[in-house]
N, C-alpha and C positions, 0 to 999 in steps of 0.2 A: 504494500500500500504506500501510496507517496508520501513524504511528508509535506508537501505543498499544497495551498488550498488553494482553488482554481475559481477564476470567473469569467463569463461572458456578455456579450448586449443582443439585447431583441434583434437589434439590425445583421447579427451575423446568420441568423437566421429569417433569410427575406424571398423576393418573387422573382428572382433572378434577371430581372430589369437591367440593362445597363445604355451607355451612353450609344450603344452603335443597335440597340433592338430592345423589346417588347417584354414585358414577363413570362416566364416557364412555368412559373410553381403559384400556388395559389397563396394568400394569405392567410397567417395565423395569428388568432388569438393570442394580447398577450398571454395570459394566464394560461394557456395551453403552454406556452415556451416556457414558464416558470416550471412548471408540471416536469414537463422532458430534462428541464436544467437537473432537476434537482434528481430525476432518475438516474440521470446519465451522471452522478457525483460532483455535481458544482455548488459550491458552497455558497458565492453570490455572483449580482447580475449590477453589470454597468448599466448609465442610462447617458442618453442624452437627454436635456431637458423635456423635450415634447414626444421622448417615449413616454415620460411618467404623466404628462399633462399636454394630452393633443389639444392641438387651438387655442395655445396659453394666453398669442397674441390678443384674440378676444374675451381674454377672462379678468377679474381682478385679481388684487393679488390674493386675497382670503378665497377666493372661489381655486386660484391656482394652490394654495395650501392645503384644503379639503381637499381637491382631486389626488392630490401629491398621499393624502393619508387612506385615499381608498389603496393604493396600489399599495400602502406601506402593508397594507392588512393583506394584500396577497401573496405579497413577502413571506410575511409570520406563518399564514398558510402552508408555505411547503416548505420551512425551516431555512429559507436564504435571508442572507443580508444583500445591502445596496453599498457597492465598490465605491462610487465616485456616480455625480451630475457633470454630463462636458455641454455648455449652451451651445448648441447647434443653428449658430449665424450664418455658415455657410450656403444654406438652404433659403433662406428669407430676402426677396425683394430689396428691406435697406439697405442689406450689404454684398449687393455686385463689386463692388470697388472695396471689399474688408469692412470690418464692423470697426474694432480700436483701432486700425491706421488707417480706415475710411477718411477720403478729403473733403464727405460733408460731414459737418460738426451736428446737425440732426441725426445721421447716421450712426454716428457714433455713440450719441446720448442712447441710441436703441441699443446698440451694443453692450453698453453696461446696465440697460434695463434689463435685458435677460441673462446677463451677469447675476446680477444681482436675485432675479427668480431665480437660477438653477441655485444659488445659496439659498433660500427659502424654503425649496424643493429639497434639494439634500438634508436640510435640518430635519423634515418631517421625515423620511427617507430612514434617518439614523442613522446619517455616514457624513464624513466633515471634509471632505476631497473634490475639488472641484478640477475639472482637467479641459484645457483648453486645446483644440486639435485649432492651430492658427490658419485653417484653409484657405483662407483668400488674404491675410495678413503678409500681402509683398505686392508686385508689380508683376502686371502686362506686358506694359510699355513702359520702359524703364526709366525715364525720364521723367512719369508720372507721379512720383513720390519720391521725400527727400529719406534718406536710410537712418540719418540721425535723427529726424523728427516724430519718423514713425516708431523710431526705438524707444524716444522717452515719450511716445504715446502708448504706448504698450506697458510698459515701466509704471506709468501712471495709473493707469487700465488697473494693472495687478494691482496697485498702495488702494487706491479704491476700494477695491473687495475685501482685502485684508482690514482696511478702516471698518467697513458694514459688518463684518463680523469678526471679533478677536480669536476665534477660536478656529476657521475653519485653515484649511492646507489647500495651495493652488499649485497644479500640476501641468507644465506644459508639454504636450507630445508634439517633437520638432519633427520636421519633415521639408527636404530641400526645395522639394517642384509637385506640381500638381494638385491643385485645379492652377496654381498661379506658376510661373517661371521663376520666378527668381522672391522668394522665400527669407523675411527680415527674422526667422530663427527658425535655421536650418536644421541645426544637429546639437547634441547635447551638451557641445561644446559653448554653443547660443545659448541656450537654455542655464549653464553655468551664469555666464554673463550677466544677465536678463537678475537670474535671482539675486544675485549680489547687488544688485544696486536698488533694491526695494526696500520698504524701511522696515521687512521684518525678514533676512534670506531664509530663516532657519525654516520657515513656512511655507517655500516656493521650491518646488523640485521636478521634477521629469517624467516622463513617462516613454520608456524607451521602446520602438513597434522593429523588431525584426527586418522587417520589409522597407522601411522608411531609413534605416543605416545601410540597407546595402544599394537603394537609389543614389545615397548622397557617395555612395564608394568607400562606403566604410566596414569595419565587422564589427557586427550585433554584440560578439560576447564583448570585446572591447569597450564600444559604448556603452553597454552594462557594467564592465568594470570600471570606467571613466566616475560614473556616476554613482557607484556605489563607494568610489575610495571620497566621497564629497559628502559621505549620508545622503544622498541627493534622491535616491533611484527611488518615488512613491509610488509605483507600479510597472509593470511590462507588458508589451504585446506584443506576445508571441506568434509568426507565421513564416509564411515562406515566400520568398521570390525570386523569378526566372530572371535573374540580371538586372539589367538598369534598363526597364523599360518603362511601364506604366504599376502602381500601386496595384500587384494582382490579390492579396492577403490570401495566399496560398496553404494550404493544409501543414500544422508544422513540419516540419524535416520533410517534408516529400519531393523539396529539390537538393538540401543539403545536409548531411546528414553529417558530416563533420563540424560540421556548422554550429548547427543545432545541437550535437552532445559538448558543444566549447559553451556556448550559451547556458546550459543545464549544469557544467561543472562548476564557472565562476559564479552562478546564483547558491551552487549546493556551497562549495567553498566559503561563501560567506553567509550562511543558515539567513539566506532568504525569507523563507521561511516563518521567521520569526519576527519579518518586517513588513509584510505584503503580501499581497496576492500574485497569483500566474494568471495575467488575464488571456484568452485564447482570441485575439480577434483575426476569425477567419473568414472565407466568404464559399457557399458552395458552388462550384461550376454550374453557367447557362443549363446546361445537359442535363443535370442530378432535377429526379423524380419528385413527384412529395413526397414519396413513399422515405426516400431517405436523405429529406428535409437535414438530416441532424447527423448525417455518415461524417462529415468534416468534422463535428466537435468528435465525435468518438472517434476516430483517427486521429486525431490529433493527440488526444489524450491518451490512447494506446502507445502511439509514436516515442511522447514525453517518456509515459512509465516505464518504456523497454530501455530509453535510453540513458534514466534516471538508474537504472538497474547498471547500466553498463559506467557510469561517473562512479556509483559506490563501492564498485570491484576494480578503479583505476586503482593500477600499484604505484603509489606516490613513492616510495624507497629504490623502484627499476629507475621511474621518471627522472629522479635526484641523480642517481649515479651517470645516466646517459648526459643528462644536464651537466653533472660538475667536467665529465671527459666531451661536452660539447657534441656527443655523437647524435644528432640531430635527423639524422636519414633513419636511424634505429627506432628513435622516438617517435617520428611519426608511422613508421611502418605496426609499431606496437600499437599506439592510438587507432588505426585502421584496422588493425587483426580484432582488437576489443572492441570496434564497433560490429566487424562483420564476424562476430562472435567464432572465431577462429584461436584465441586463447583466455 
């Protein structure tokens, strides 16, 4: 059994819709996805704000509070907790042009209105994490936005949230390109930056996605331990992807499987654990049935435990010795035999 407690979002389980064609699969009830979560061994579920409260825009905010405590009670129902609220501006008419480094100042004020609800929302929720995925938080057209102004608009953005509520934790998940080209906090190296200069760091940390380190050409287990030697790391997403193409949030390990047990050892190495959750955000392919709507969370999760099994039989005293004589062609041939379980 793992020791890590795992979580998911309604949206990883969707209609298979995407930018180039139609839906595949039909739509599910949340409370059906709570149901399967909690079958399938997941302890809790991510939201984005208007998972937990559809049509927040036209609600107030005690009518968004109420909605936010019916779903807390369908929670309690199948024994899960609520991860983190990420406001989902990406989606909303104001902000074609970014919500906090939006060039209209209308635009922006909305931005921190549903700021400020997914803090509302997560309070009733009973989770104190808020995670901002910065999706249209860069440039088009590059000349459209100054890099310093939108920085201390974002900077600002976050002392804000943290002012409205003393106790909650903001989490940013960087990502270098897409929906926008050119990305004012790309990698967790950004995201370092960003938290230092707000008036509380100890409060602002990262959320590192698999797929979103190897677009910017980086490695995942790396940015994991970037962020973990900072206290920084407030959650992960976990997935997979074919190169530096487009955000595919691929089943885990199913392109890299060296990859993926480097990711699993430097979380196990630092009893993760004991700090967070494994969030899985994955996406099922166009193709995939209803019938098995939820083969991707159980792959993935099988993926994880077989290869969580293969970090706890890593021989750290062979590693050390190969390590101190530098025999490095040894070491990874070893690393490879104990993933293709060969010793």
């Amino acid at each position: 059994m793992s020791k890590f407690k795992f979580t998911v979002g309604p949206w990883n389980v969707h209609t298979g819709a995407d930018s180039y064609g139609p839906e595949t699969r039909n739509a599910i009830a949340l409370e059906t996805k709570f149901a399967k979560f909690a079958e399938l061994g997941f302890s809790a579920v991510q939201f984005h704000d208007d998972d937990a409260v559809p049509d927040m825009n036209n609600l107030t905010e005690e009518e968004i509070k109420a909605e936010a405590r019916k779903v807390k009670a369908m929670l309690d129902k199948y024994g899960l907790k609520a991860e983190f609220v990420a406001p989902r501006l990406w989606m909303d008419p104001h902000t074609v042009d970014g919500g906090f480094t939006s060039t209209s100042e209308k635009d922006r004020e909305f931005a921190m209105w549903r700021a400020y609800r997914s803090i509302d929302i997560a309070r009733e929720l009973g989770c104190d994490l808020i995670v901002l995925w910065l999706a249209r938080e860069g440039t088009l057209c590059a000349e459209s936005k100054s890099a310093v102004t939108a920085t201390k608009q974002l900077v600002e953005s976050i002392n804000s949230m943290l002012r409205y509520d003393d106790t909650i934790r903001v989490c940013i998940e960087p990502k270098p390109n897409e929906p926008i080209d050119r990305s004012f906090c790309g990698t967790m190296g950004h995201v370092m930056g960003v938290s230092a200069a707000t008036i509380d760091p100890k409060r602002v940390g990262g959320n590192l996605e698999s797929a979103h380190a190897i677009l910017a050409g980086l490695d995942p287990a790396n940015e994991i331990g970037f962020a973990l030697a900072f206290d920084k790391l407030f959650t992960v997403h976990l997935n997979d992807q074919n190169g530096i193409r487009y955000d595919q949030d691929k089943s885990f390990g199913v392109e890299n499987l060296r990859t993926a047990f480097n990711q699993i050892k430097i979380l196990t190495e630092n009893k993760y654990w004991e700090k967070g959750y494994v969030g899985l955000d994955v996406k099922a392919m166009r193709t995939t049935s209803d019938e098995d709507s939820y083969e991707h969370l159980r792959n993935s999760l099988e993926i994880f435990n077989a290869l969580e099994e293969k970090v706890d039989r890593y021989d750290y005293a062979l590693a050390d010795e190969l390590i101190a004589e530098r025999k490095f062609e040894q070491l990874e041939l070893y690393v490879n035999k104990l993933i293709m379980g060969l010793v």
